[in-house]
C-alpha positions as CSV (number, residue, x, y, z in Angstrom):
1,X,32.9,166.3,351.7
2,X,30.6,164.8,354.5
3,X,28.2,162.1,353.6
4,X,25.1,164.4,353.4
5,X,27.0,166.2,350.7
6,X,27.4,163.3,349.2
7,X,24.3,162.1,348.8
8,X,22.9,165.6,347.4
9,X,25.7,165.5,345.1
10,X,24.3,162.2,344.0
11,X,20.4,162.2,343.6
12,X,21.6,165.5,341.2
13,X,23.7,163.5,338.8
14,X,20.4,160.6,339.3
15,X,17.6,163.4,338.1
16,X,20.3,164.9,335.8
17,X,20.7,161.2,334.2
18,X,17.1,160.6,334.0
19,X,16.5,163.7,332.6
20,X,18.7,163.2,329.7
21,X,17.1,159.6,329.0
22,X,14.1,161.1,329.6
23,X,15.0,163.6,326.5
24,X,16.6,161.1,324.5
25,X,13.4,158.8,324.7
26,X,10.7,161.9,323.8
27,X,12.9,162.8,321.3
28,X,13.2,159.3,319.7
29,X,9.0,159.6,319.9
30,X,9.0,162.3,318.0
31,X,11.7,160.8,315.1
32,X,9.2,157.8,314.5
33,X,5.8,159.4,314.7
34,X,5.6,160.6,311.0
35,X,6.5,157.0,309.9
36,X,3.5,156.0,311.8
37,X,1.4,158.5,310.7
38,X,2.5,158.1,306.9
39,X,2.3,154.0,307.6
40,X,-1.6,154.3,309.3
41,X,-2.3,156.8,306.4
42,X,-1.8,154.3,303.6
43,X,-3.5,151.2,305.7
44,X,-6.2,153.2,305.9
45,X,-6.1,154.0,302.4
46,X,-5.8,150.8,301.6
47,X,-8.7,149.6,303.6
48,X,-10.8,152.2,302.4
49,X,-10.3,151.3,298.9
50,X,-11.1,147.5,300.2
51,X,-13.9,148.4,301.0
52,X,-15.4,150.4,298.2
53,X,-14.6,147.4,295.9
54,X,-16.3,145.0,298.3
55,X,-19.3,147.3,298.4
56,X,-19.4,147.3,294.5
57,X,-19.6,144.1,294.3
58,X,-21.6,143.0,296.8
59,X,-24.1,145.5,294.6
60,X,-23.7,143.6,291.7
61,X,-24.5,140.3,293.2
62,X,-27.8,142.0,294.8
63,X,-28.4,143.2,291.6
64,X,-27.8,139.2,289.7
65,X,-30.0,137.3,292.6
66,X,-32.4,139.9,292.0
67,X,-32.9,139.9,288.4
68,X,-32.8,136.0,288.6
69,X,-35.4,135.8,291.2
70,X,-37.4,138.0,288.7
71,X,-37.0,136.0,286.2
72,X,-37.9,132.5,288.0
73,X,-41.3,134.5,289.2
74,X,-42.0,135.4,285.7
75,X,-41.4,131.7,284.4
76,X,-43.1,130.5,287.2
77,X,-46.4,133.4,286.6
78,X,-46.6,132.2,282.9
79,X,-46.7,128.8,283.7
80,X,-49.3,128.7,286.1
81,X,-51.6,131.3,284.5
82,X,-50.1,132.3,281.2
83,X,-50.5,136.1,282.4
84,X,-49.2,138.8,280.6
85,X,-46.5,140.9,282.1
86,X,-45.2,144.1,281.4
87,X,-42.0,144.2,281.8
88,X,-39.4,146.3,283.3
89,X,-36.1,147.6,283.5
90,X,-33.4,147.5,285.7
91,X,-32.6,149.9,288.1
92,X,-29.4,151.9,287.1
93,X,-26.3,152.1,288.6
């Protein structure tokens, strides 16, 4: 075997080595990706529900400041004036 013979003979078994880690590494990306899937489908799940719970009750305290505020102006109406006010009910959920 002459040296140029060699040398093909050993850039094949290079690509053929590179190809099989090549191969073993997609396939190793394509094991994991449903645990990642599954594992960003639950965060977000869980975020989402976060969220909603957050929103509630971030309605709830809008809902307390507001009603307070209403009644400090009504205290503070009758006080000054002694008007009469009709009063009102609160929005509903």
């Amino acid at each position: 075997m002459n040296i140029s013979g060699l040398c093909v003979y050993l850039s094949y078994e290079n690509r053929t080595a590179t190809t099989q880690n090549r191969f073993c590494c997609h396939l190793r990306l394509l094991a994991i990706l449903p645990v990642l899937a599954y594992l960003q489908y639950t965060w977000l799940g869980q975020l989402a529900t976060q969220e909603s719970v957050k929103c509630v009750r971030m309605y709830v305290h809008q809902l307390s400041c507001a009603m307070d505020f209403g009644e400090e102006m009504v205290g503070l109406l009758k006080a000054l004036g002694g008007l009469y006010l009709v009063p009102t009910r609160a929005p509903e959920m």
